[in-house]
C-alpha positions as CSV (number, residue, x, y, z in Angstrom):
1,X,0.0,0.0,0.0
2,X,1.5,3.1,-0.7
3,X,1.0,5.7,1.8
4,X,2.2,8.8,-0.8
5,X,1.1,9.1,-4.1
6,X,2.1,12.0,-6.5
7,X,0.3,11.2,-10.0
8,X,1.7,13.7,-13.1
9,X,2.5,16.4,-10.8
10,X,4.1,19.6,-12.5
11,X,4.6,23.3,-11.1
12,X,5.9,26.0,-12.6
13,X,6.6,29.6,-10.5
14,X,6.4,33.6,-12.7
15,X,10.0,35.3,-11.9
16,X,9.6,39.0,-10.9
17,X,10.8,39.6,-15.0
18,X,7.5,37.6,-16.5
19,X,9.7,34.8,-17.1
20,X,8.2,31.3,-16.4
21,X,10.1,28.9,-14.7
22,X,9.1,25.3,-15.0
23,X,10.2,23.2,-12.0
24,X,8.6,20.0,-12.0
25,X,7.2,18.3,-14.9
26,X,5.0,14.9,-15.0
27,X,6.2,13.7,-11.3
28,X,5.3,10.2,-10.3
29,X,6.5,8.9,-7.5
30,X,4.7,6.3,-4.9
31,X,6.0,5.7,-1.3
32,X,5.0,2.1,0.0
33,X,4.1,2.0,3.3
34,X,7.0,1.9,6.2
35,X,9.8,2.7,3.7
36,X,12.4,5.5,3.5
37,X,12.5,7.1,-0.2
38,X,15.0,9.8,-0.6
39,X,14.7,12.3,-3.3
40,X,18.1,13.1,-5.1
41,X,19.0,15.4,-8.0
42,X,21.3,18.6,-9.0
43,X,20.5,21.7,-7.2
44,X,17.3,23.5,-8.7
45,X,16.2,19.8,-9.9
46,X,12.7,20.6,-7.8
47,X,13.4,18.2,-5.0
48,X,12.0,20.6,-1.8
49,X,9.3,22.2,-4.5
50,X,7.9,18.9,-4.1
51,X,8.2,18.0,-0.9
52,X,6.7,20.9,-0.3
53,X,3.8,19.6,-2.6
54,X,3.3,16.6,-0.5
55,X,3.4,18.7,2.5
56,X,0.2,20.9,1.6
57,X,2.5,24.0,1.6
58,X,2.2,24.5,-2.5
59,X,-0.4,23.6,-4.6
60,X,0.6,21.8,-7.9
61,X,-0.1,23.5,-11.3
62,X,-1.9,20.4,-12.3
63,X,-1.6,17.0,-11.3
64,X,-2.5,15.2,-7.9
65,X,-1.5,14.1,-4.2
66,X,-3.1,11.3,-2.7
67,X,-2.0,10.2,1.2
68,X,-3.2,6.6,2.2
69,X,-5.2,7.1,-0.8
70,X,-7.1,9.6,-0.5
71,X,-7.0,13.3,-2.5
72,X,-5.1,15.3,-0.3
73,X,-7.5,18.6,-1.9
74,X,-10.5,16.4,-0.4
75,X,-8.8,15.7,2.9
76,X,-5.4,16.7,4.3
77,X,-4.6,14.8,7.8
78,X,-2.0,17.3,9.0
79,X,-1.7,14.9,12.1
80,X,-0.7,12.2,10.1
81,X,2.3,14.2,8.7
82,X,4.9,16.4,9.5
83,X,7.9,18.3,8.4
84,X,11.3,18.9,9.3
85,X,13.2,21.1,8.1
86,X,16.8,22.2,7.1
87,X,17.0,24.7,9.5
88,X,16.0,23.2,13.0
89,X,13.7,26.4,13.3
90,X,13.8,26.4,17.1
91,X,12.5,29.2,19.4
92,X,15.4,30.7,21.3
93,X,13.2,31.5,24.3
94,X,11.7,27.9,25.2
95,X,13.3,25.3,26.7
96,X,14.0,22.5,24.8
97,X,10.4,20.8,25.7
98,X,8.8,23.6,25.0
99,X,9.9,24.1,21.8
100,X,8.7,19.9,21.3
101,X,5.5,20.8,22.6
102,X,4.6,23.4,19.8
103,X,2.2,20.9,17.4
104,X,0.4,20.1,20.4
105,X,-0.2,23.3,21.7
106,X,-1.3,24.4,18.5
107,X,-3.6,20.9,18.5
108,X,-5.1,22.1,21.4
109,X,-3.8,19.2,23.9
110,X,-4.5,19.2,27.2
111,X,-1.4,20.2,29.1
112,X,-1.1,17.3,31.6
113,X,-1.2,15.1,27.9
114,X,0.7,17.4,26.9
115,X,3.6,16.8,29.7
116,X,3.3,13.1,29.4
117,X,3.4,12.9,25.3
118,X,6.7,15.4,25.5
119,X,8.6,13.5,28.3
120,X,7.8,10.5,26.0
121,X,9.3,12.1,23.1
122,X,12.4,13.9,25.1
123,X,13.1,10.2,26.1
124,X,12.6,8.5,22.6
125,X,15.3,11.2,21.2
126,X,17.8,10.6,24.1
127,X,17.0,14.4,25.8
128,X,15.3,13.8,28.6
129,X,17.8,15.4,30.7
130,X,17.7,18.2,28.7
131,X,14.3,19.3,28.6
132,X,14.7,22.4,30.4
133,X,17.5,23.6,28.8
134,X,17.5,26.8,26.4
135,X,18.2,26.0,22.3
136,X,21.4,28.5,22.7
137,X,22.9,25.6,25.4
138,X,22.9,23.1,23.0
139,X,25.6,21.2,20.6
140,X,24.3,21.3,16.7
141,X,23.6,17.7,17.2
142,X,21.0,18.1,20.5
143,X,19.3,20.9,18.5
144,X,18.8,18.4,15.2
145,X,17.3,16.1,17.8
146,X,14.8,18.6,19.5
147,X,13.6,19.6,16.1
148,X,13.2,15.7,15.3
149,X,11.4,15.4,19.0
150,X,9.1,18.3,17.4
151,X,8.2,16.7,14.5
152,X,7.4,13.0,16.2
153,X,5.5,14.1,19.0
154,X,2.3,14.2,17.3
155,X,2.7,10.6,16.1
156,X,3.0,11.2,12.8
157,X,3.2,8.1,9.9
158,X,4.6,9.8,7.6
159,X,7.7,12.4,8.5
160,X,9.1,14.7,5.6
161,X,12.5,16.0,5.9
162,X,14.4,18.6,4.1
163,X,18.3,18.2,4.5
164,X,17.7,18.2,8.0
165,X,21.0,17.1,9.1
166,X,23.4,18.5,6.0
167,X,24.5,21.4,8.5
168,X,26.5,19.0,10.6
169,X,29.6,17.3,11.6
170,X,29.7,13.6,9.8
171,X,30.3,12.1,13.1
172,X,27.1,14.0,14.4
173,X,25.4,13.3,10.9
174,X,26.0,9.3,11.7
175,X,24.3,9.5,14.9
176,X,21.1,11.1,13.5
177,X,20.6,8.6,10.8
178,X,21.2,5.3,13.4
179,X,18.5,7.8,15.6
180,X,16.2,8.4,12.5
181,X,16.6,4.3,11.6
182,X,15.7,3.6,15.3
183,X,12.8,5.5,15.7
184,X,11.1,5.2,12.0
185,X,11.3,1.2,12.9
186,X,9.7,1.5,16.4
187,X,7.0,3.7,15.2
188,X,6.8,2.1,11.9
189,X,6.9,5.4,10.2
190,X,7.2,6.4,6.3
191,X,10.1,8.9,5.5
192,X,10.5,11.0,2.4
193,X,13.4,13.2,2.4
194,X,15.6,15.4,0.4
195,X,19.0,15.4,0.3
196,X,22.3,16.2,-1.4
197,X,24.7,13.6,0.2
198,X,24.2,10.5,-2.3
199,X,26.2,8.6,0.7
200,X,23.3,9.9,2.8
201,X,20.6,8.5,0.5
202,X,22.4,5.1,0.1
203,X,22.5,4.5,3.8
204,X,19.3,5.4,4.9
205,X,16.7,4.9,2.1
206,X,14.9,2.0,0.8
207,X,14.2,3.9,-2.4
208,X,15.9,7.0,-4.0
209,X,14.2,8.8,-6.7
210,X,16.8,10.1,-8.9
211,X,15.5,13.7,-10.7
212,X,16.7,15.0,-13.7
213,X,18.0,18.9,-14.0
214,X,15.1,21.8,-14.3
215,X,12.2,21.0,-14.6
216,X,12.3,18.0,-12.3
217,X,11.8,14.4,-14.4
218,X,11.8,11.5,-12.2
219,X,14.5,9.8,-14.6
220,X,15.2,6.2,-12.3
221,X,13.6,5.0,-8.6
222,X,16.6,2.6,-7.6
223,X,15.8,0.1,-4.9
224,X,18.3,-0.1,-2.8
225,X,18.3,-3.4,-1.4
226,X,20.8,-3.9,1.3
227,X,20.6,-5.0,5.0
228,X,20.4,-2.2,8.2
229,X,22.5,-0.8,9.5
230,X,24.5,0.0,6.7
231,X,28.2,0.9,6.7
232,X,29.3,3.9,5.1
233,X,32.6,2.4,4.3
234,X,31.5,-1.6,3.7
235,X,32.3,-2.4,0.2
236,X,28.6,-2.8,-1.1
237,X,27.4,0.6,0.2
238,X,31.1,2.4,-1.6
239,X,29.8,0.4,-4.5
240,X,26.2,2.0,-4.4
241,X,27.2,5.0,-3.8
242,X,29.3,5.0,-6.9
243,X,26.7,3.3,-9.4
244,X,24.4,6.1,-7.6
245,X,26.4,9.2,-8.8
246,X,26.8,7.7,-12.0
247,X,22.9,8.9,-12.5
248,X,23.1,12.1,-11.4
């Protein structure tokens, strides 16, 4: 069952000199229940212009969305979704489970749920000794993780991610995927993400979706089909990798 559907999807923006600019054209793409697809491509390829179509936050020039098949115009489930982005977007002047306790303030949850479904989430991320510390008092890494504490809290099934972890150190970078890994097979979550690092897509998707240069054709899905966890450095994954770039 495929829990994203995009069927001929294409969108197209006006620059500021009457130009148009065609981003995506024709995009198919299906994401089967409980996997990890990455989206990969050159820069200005249309890779977060869609994700941001899947998200509800543009509206395609023609084509259509369906989530757990249903139209996503007919009925959008923002509960059942939710995005994180490149920038961790935290709010310098809540503590750290404050800042996770945003979509369910905005959900109107009742605080002592609130408390209980936050401290769950602090602990599921590994900062639950952190959760009244301040966003400034925290390493690159802890910040990644309070935005991805954000972003589960309101159980999602499906979690969208923009580069959400290109802004640091590898070592750091390696932690969030084994974290993101972990948590998408407890909760049995579906993951589509964007991402430059073809490493990256190798090691943590199921499926990368491989766009071609302006406007955005899907030109291959590859499958990749190797065990978890999988080693940066183990010869299968270099190989990957390589065959990977090749496309690009």
């Amino acid at each position: 069952m495929s829990v994203v559907k995009v069927d001929r999807v294409s969108k197209s923006f006006m620059r500021r000199d009457g130009v148009q600019l065609e981003v995506l054209r024709d995009i198919e793409l299906d994401v089967p229940e409980r996997s990890i697809v990455a989206l990969v491509g050159a820069s200005g390829c249309g890779k977060s212009t869609l994700l941001n179509i899947v998200a509800g936050l543009l509206q395609p020039d023609c084509g259509t969305i369906y989530l757990n098949n249903i139209r996503s115009c007919e009925f959008h489930d923002w509960r059942s979704m939710t995005y994180m982005f490149q920038e961790d977007r935290l709010f310098p002047w809540r503590t750290a489970a404050q800042n996770v306790a945003l979509g369910l303030e905005a959900a109107g949850v009742p605080r002592a749920e609130r408390h209980q479904r936050v401290s769950k989430t602090l602990d599921l991320v590994g900062l639950s000794q952190f959760a009244d510390v301040y966003p400034h008092e925290l390493s690159g890494g802890m910040r990644s993780r309070v935005a991805l504490g954000r972003s589960l809290v309101t159980e999602p099934s499906i979690l969208l991610m923009d580069e959400p972890f290109s802004k640091l150190d590898p070592s750091i970078r390696a932690q969030m995927h084994d974290e993101v890994l972990r948590i998408a097979a407890l909760k049995k979550m579906s993951i589509v993400f964007v991402t430059h690092d073809v490493e990256e897509a190798v090691v943590l998707a199921s499926k990368v979706v491989v766009l071609l240069p302006r406007p955005g054709r899907v030109r291959e899905n590859v499958l990749i089909d190797l065990p978890y966890p999988r080693n940066p450095v183990a010869p299968e994954v270099v190989e990957q990798v390589r065959r990977l770039r090749l496309k690009l």
